[in-house]
CHARMM-style PDB file with segment names, atoms N, HN, CA, C and O in Angstrom:
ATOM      1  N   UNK     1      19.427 -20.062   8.792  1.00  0.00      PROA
ATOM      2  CA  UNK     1      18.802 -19.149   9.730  1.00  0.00      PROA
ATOM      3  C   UNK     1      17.547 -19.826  10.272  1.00  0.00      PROA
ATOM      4  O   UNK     1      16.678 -20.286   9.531  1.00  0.00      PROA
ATOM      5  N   UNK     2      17.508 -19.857  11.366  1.00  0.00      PROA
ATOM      6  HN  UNK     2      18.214 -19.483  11.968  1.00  0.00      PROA
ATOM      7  CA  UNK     2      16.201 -20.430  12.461  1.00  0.00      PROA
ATOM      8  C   UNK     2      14.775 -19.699  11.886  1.00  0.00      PROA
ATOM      9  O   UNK     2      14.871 -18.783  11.069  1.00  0.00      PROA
ATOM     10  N   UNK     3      13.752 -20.057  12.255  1.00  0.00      PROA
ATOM     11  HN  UNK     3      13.673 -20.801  12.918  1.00  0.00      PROA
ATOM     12  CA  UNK     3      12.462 -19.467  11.878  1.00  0.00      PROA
ATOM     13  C   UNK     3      12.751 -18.536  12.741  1.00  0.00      PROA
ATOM     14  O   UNK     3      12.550 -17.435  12.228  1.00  0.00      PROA
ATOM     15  N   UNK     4      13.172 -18.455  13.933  1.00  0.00      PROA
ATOM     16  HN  UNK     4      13.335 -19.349  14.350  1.00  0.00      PROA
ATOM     17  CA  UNK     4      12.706 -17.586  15.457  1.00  0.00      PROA
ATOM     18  C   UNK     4      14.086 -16.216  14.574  1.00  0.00      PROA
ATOM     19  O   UNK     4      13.874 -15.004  14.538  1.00  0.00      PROA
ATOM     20  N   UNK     5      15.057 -16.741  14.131  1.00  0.00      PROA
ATOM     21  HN  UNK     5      15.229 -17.726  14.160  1.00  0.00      PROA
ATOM     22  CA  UNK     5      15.998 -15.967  13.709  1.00  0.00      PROA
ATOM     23  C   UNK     5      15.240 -14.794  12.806  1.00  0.00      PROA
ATOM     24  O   UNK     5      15.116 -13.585  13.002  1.00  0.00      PROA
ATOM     25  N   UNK     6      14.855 -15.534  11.895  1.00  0.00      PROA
ATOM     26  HN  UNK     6      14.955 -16.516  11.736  1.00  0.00      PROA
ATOM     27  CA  UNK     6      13.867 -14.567  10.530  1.00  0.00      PROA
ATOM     28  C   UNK     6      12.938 -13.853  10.957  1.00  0.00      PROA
ATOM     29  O   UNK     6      12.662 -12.899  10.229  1.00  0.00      PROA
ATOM     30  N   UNK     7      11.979 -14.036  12.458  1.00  0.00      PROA
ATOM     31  HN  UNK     7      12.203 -14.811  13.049  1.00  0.00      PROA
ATOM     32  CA  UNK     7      11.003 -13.368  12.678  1.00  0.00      PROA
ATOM     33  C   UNK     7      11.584 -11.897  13.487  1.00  0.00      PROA
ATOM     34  O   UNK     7      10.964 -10.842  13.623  1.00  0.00      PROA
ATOM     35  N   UNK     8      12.763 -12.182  13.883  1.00  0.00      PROA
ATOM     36  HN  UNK     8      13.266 -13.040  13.771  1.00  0.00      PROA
ATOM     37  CA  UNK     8      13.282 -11.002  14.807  1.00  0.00      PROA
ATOM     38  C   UNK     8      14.678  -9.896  13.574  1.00  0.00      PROA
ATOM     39  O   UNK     8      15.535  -9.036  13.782  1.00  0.00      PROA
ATOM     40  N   UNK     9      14.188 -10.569  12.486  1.00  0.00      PROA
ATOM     41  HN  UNK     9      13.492 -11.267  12.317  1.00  0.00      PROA
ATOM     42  CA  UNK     9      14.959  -9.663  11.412  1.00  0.00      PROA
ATOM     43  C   UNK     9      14.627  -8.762  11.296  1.00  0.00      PROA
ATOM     44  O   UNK     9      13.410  -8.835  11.120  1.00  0.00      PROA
ATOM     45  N   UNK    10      15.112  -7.317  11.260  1.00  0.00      PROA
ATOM     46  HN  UNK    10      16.100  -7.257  11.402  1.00  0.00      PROA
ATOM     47  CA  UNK    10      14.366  -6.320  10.985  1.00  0.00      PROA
ATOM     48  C   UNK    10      14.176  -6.293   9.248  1.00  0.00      PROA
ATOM     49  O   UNK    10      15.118  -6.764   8.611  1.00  0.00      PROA
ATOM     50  N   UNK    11      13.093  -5.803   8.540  1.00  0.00      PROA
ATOM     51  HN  UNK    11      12.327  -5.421   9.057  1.00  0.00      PROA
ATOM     52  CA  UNK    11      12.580  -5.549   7.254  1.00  0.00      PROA
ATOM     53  C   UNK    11      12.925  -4.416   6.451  1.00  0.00      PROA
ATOM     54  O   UNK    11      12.389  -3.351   6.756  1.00  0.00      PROA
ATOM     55  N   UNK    12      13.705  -4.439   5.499  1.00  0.00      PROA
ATOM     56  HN  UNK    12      14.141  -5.305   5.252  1.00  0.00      PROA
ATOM     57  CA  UNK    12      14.115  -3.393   5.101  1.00  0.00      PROA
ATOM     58  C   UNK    12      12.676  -2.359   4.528  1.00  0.00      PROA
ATOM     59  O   UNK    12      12.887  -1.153   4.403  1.00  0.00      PROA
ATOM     60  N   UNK    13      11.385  -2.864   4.236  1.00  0.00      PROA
ATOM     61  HN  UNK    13      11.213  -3.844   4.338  1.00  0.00      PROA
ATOM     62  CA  UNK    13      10.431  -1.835   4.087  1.00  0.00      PROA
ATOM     63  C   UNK    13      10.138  -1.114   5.188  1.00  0.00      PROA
ATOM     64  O   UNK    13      10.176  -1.416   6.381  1.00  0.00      PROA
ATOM     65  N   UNK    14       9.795   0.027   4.546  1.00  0.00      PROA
ATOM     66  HN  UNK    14       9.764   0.273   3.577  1.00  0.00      PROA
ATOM     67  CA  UNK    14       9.733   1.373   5.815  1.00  0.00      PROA
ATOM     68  C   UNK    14       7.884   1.315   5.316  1.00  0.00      PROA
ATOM     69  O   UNK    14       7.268   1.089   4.275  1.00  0.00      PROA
ATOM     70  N   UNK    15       7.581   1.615   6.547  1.00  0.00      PROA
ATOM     71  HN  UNK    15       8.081   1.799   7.393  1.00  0.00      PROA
ATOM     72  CA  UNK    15       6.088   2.543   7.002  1.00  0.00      PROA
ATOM     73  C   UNK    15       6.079   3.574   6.033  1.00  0.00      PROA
ATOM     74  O   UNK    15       7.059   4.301   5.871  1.00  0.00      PROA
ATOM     75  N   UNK    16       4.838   3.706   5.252  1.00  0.00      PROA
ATOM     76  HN  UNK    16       4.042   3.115   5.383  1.00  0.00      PROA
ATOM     77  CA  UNK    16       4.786   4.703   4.135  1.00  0.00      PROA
ATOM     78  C   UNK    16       4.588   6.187   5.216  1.00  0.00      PROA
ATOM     79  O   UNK    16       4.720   7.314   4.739  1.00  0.00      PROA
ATOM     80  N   UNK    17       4.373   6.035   6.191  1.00  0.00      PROA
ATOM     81  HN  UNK    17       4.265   5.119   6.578  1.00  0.00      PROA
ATOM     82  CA  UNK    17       4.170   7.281   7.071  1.00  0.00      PROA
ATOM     83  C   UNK    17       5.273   7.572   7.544  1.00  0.00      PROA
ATOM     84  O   UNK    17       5.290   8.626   8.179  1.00  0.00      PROA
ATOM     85  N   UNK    18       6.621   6.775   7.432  1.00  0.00      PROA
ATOM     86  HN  UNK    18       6.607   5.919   6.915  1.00  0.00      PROA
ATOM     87  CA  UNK    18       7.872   7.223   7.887  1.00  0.00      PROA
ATOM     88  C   UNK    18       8.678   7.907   6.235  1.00  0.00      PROA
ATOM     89  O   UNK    18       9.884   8.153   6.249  1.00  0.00      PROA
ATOM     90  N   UNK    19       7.988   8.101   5.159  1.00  0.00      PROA
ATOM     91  HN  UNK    19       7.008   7.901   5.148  1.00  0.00      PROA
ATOM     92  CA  UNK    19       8.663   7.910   4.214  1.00  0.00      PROA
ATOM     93  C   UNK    19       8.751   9.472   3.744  1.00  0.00      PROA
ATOM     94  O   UNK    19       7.779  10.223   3.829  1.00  0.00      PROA
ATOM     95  N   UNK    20       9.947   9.853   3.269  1.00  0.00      PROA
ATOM     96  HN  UNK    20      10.736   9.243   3.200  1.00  0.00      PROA
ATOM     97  CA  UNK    20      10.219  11.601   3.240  1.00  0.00      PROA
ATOM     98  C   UNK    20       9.369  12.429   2.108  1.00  0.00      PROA
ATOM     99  O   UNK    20       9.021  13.610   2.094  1.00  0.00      PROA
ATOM    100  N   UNK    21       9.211  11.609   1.377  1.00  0.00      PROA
ATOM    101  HN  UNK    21       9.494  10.650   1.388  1.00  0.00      PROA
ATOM    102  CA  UNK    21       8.347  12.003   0.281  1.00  0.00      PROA
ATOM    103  C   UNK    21       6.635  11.655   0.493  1.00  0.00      PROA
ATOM    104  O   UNK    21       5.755  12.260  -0.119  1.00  0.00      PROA
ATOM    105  N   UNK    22       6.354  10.409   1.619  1.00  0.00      PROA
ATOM    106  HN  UNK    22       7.069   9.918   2.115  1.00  0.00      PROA
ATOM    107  CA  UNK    22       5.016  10.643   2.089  1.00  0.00      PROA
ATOM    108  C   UNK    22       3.854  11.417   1.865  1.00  0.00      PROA
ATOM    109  O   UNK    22       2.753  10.986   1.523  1.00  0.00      PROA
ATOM    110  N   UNK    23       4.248  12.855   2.132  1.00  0.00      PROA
ATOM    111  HN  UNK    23       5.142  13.205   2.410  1.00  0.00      PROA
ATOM    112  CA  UNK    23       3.297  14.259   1.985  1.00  0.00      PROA
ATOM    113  C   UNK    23       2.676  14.194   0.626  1.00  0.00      PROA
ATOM    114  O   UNK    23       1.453  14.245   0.491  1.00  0.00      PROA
ATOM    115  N   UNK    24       3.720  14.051  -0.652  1.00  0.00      PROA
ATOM    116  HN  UNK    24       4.714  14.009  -0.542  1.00  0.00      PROA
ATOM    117  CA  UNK    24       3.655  14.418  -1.420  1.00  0.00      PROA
ATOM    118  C   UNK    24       3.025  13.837  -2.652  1.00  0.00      PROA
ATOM    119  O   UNK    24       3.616  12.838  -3.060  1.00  0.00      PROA
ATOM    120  N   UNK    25       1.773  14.278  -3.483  1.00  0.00      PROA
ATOM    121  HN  UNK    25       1.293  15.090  -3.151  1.00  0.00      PROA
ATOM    122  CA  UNK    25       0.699  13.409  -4.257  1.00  0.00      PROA
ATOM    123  C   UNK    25       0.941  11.928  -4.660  1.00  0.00      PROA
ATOM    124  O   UNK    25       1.993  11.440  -5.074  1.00  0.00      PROA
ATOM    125  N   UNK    26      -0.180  11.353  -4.465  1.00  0.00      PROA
ATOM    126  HN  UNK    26      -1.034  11.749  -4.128  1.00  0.00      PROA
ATOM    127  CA  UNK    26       0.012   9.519  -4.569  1.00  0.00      PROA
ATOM    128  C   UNK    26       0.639   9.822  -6.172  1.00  0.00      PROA
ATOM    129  O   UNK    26       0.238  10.814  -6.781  1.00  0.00      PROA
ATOM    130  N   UNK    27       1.338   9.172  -6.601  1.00  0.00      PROA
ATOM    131  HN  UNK    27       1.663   8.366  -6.106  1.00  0.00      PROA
ATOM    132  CA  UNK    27       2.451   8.472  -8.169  1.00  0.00      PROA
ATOM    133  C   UNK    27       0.989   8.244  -8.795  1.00  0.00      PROA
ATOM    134  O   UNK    27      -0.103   7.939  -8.314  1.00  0.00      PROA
ATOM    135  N   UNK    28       1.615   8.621 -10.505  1.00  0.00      PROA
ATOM    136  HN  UNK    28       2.502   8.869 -10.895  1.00  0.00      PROA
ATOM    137  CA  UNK    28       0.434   7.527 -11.493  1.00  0.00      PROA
ATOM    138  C   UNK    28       0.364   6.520 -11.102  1.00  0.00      PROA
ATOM    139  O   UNK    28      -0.648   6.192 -10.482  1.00  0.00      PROA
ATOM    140  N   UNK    29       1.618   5.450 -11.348  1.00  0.00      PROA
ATOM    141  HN  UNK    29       2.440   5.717 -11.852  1.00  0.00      PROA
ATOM    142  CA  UNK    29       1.319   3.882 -10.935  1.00  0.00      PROA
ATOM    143  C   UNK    29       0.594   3.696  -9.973  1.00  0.00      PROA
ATOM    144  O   UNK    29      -0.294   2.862 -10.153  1.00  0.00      PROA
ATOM    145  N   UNK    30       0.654   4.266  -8.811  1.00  0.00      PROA
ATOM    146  HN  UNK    30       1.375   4.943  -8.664  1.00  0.00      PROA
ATOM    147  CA  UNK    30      -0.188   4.297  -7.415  1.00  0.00      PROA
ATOM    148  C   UNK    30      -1.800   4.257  -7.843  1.00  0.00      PROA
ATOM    149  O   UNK    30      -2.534   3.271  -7.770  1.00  0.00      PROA
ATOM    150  N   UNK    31      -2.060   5.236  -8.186  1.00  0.00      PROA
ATOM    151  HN  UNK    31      -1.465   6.037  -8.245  1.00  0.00      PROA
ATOM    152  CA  UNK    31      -3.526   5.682  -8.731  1.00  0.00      PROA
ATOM    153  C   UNK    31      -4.229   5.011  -9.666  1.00  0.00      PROA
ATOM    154  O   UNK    31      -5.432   4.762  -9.754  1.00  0.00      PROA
ATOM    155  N   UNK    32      -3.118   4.701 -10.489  1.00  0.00      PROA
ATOM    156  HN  UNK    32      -2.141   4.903 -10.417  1.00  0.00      PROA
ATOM    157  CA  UNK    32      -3.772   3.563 -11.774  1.00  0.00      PROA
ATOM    158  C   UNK    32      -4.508   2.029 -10.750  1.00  0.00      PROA
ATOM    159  O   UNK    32      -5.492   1.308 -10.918  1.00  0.00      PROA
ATOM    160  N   UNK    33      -3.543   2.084  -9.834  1.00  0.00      PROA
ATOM    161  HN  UNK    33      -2.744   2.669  -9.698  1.00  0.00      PROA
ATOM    162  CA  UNK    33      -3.255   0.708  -9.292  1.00  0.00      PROA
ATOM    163  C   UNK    33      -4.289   0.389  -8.413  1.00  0.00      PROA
ATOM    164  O   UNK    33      -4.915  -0.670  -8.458  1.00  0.00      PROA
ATOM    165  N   UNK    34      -4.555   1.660  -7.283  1.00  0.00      PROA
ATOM    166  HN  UNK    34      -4.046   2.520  -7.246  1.00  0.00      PROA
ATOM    167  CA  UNK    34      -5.664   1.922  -6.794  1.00  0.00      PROA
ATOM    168  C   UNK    34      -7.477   1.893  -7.693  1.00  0.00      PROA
ATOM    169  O   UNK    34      -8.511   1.326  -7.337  1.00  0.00      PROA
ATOM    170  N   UNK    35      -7.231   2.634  -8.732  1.00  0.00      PROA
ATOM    171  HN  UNK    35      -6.391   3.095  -9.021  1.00  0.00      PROA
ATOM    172  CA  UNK    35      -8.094   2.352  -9.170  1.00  0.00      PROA
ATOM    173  C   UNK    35      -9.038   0.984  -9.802  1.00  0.00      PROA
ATOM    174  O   UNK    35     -10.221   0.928 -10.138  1.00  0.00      PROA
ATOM    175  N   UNK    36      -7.768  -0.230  -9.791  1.00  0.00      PROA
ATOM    176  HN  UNK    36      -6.807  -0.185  -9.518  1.00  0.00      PROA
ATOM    177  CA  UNK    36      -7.671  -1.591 -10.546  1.00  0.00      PROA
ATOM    178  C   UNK    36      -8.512  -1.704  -9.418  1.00  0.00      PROA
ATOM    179  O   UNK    36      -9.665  -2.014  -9.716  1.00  0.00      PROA
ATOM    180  N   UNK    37      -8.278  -1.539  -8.146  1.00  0.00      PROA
ATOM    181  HN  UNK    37      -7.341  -1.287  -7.904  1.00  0.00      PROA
ATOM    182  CA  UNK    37      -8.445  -2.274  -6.779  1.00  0.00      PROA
ATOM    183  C   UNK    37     -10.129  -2.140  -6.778  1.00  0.00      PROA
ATOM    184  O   UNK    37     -10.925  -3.022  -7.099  1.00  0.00      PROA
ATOM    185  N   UNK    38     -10.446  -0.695  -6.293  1.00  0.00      PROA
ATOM    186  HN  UNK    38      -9.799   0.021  -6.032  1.00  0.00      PROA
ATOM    187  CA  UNK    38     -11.540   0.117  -5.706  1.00  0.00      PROA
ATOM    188  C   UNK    38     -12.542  -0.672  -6.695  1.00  0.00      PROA
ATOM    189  O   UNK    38     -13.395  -1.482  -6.333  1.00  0.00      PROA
ATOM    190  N   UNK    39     -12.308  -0.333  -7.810  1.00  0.00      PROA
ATOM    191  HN  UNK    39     -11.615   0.325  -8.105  1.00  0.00      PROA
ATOM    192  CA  UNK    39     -13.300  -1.372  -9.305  1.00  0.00      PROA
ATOM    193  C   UNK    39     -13.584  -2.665  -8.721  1.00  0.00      PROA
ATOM    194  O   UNK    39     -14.733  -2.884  -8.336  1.00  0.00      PROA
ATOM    195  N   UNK    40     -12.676  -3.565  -8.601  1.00  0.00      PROA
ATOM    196  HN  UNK    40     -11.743  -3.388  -8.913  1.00  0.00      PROA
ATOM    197  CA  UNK    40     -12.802  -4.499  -7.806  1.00  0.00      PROA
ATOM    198  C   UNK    40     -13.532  -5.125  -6.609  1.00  0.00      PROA
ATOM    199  O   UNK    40     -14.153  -6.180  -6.484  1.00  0.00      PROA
ATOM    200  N   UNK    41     -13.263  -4.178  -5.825  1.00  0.00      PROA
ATOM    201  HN  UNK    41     -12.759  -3.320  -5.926  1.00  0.00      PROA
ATOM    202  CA  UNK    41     -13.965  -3.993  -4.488  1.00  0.00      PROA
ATOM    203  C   UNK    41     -14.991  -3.477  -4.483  1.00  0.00      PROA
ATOM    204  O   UNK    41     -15.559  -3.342  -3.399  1.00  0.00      PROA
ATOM    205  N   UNK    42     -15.656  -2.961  -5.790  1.00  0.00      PROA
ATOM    206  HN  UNK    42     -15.195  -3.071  -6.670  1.00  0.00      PROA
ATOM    207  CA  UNK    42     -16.823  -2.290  -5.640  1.00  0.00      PROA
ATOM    208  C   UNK    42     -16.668  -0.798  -4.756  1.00  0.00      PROA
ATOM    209  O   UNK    42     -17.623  -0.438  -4.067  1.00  0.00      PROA
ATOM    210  N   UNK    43     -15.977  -0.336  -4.790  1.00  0.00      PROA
ATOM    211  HN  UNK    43     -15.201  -0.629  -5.350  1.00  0.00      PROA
ATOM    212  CA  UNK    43     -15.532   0.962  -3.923  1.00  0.00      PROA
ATOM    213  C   UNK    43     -14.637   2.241  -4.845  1.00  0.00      PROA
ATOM    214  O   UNK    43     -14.078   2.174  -5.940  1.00  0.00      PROA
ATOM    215  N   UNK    44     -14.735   2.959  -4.233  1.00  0.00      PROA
ATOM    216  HN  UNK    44     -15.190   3.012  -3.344  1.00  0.00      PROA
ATOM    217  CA  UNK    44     -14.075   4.060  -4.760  1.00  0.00      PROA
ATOM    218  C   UNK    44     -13.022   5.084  -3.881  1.00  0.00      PROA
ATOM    219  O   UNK    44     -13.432   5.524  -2.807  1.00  0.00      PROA
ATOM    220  N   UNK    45     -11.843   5.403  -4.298  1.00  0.00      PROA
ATOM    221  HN  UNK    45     -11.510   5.046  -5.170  1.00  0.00      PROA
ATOM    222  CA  UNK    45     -10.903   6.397  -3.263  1.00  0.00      PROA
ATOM    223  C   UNK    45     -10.963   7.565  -4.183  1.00  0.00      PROA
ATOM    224  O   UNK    45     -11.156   7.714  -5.389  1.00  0.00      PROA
ATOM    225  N   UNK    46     -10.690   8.447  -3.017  1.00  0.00      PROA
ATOM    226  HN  UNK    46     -10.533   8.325  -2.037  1.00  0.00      PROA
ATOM    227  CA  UNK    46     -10.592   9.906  -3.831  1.00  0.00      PROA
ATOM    228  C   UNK    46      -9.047  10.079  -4.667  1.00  0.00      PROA
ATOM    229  O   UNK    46      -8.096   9.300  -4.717  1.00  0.00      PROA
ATOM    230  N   UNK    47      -9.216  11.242  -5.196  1.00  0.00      PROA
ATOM    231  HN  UNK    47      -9.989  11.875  -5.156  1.00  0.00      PROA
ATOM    232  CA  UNK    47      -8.316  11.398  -6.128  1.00  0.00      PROA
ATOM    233  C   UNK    47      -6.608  12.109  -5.326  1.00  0.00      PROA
ATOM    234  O   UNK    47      -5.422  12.035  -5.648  1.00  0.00      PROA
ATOM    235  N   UNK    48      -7.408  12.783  -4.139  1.00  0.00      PROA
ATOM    236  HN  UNK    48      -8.372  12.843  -3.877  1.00  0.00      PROA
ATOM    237  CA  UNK    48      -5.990  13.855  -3.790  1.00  0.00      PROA
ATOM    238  C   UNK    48      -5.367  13.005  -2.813  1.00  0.00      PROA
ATOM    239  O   UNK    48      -4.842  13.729  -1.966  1.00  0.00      PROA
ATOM    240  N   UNK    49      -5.180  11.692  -2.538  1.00  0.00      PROA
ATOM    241  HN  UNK    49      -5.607  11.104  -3.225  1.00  0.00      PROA
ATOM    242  CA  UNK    49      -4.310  10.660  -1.964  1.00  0.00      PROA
ATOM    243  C   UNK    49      -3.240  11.141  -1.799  1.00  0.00      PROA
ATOM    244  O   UNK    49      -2.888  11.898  -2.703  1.00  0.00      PROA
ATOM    245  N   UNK    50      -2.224  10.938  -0.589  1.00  0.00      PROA
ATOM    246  HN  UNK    50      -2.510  10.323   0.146  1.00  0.00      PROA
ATOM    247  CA  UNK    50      -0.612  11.535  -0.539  1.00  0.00      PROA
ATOM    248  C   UNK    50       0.152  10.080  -1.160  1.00  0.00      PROA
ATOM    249  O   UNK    50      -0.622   9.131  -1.041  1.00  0.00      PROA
ATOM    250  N   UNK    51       1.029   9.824  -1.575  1.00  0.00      PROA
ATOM    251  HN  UNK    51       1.657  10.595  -1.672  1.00  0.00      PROA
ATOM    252  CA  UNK    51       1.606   8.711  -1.637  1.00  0.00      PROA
ATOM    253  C   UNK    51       1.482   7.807  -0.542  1.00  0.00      PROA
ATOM    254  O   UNK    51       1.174   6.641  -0.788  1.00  0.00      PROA
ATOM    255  N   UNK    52       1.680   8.181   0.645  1.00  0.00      PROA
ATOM    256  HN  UNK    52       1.930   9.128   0.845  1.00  0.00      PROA
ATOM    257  CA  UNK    52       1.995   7.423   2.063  1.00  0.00      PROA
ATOM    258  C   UNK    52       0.257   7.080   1.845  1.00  0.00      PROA
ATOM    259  O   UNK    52       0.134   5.995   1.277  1.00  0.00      PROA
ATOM    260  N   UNK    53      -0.817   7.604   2.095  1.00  0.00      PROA
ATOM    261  HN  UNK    53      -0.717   8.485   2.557  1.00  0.00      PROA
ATOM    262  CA  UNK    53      -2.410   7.492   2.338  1.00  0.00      PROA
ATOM    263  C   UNK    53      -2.626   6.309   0.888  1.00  0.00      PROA
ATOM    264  O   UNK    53      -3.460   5.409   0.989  1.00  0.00      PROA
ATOM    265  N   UNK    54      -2.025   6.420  -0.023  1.00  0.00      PROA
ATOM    266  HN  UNK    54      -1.348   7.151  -0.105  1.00  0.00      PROA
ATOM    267  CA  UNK    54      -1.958   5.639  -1.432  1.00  0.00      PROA
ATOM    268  C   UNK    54      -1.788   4.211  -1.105  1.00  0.00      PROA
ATOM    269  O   UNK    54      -2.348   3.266  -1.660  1.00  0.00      PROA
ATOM    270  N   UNK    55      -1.127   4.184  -0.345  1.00  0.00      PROA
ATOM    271  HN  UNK    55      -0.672   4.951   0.106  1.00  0.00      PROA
ATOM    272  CA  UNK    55       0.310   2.905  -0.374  1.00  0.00      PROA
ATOM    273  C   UNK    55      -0.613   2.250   0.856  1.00  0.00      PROA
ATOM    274  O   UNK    55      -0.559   1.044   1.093  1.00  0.00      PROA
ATOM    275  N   UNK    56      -1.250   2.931   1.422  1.00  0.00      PROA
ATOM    276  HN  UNK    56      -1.294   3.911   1.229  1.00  0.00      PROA
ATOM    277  CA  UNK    56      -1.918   2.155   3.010  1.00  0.00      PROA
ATOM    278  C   UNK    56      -3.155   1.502   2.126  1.00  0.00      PROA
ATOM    279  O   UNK    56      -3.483   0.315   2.105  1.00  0.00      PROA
ATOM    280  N   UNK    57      -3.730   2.563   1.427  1.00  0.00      PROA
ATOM    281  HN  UNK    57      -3.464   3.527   1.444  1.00  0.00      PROA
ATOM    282  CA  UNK    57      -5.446   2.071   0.895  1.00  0.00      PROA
ATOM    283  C   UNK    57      -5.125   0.743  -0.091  1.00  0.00      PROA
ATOM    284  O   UNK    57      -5.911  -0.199  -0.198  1.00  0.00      PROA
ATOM    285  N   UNK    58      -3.948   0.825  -0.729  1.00  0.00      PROA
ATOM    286  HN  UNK    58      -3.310   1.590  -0.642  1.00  0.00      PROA
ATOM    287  CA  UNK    58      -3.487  -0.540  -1.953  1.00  0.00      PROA
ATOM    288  C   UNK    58      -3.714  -1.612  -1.004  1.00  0.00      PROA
ATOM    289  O   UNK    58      -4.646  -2.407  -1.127  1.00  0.00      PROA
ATOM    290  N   UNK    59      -2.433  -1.654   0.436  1.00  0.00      PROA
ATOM    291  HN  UNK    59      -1.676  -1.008   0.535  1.00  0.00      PROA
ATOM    292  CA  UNK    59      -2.352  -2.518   1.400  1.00  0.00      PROA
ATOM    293  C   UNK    59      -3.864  -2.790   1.620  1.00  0.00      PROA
ATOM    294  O   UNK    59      -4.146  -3.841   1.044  1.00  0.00      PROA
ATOM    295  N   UNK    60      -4.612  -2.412   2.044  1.00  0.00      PROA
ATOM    296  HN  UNK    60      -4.383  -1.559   2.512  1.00  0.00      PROA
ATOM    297  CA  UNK    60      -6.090  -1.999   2.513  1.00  0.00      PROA
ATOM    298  C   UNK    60      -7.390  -3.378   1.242  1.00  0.00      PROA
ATOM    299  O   UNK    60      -8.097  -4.385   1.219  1.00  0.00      PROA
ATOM    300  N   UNK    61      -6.782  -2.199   0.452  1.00  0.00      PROA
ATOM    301  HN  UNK    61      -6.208  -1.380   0.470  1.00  0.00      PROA
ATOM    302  CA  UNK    61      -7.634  -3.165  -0.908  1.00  0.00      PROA
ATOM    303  C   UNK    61      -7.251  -4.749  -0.971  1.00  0.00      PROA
ATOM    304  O   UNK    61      -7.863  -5.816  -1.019  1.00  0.00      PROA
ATOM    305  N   UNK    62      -5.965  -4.328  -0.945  1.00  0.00      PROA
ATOM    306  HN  UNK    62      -5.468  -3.461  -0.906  1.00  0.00      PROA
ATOM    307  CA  UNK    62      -5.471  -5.913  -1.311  1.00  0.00      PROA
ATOM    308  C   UNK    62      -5.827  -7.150  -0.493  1.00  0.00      PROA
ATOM    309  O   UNK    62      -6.202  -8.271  -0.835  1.00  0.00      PROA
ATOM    310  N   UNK    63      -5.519  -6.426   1.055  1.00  0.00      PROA
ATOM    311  HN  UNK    63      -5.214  -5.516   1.333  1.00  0.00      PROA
ATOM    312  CA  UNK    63      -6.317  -7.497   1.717  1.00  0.00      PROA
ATOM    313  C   UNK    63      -7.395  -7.931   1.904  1.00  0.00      PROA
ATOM    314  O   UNK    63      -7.610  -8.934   2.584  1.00  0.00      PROA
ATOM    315  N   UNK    64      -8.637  -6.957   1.087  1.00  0.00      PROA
ATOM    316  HN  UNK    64      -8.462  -6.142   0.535  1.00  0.00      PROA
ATOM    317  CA  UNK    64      -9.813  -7.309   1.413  1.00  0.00      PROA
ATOM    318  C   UNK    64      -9.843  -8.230  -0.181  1.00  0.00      PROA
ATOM    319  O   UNK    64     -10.674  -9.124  -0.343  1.00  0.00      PROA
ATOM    320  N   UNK    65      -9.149  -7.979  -0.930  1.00  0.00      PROA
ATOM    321  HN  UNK    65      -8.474  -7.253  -0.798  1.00  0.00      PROA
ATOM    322  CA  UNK    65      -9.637  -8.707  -2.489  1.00  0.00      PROA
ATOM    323  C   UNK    65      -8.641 -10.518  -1.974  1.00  0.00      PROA
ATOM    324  O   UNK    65      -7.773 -10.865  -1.173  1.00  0.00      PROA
ATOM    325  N   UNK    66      -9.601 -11.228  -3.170  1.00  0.00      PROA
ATOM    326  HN  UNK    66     -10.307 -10.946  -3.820  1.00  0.00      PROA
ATOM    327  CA  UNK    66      -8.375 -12.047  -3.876  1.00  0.00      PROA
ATOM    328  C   UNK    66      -6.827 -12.071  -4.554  1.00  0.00      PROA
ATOM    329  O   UNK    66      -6.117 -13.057  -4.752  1.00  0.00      PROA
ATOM    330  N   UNK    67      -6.568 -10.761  -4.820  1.00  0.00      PROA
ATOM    331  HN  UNK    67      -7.145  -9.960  -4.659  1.00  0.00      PROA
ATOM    332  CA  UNK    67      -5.472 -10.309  -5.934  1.00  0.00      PROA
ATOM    333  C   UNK    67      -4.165 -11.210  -4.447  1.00  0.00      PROA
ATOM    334  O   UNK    67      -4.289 -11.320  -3.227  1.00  0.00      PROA
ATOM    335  N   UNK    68      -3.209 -11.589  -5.289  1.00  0.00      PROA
ATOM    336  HN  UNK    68      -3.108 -11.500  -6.280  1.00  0.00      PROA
ATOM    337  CA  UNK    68      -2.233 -11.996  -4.696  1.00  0.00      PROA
ATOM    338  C   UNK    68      -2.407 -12.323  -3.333  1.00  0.00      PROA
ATOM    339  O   UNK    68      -1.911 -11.538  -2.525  1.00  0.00      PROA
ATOM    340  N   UNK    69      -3.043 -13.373  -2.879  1.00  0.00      PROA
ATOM    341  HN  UNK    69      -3.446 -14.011  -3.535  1.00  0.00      PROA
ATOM    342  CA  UNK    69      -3.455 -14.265  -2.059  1.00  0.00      PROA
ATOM    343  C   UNK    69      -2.671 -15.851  -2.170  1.00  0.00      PROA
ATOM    344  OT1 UNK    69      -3.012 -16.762  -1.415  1.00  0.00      PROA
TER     345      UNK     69
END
């Protein structure tokens, strides 16, 4: 497969804002995970996160940290 091939692949991950369960409270793992981050970052997220708002702030954290770089 061409590079130009792979870039026009569609991605089987979905947008946490397209996701059916979205609405519904961020997961332990989520929160635990978040919390690893925010410590990190010197920052803090609130607690009543939806999963979808969870999954953006991880994305969020992660890119501002070192962690998996």
């Amino acid at each position: 497969m061409s590079e130009s091939q792979a870039q026009n692949e569609p991605t089987a991950e979905k947008d946490p804002s397209d996701w059916v369960t979205g609405d519904e409270p961020a997961t332990g793992p989520q929160k635990s995970y978040l919390q690893t981050l925010a410590r990190e970052a010197g920052t803090e997220v609130p607690d009543d996160l939806t999963k979808a708002d969870a999954s953006h702030r991880i994305d969020e954290l992660r890119d501002e940290s070192d962690r998996l770089k």
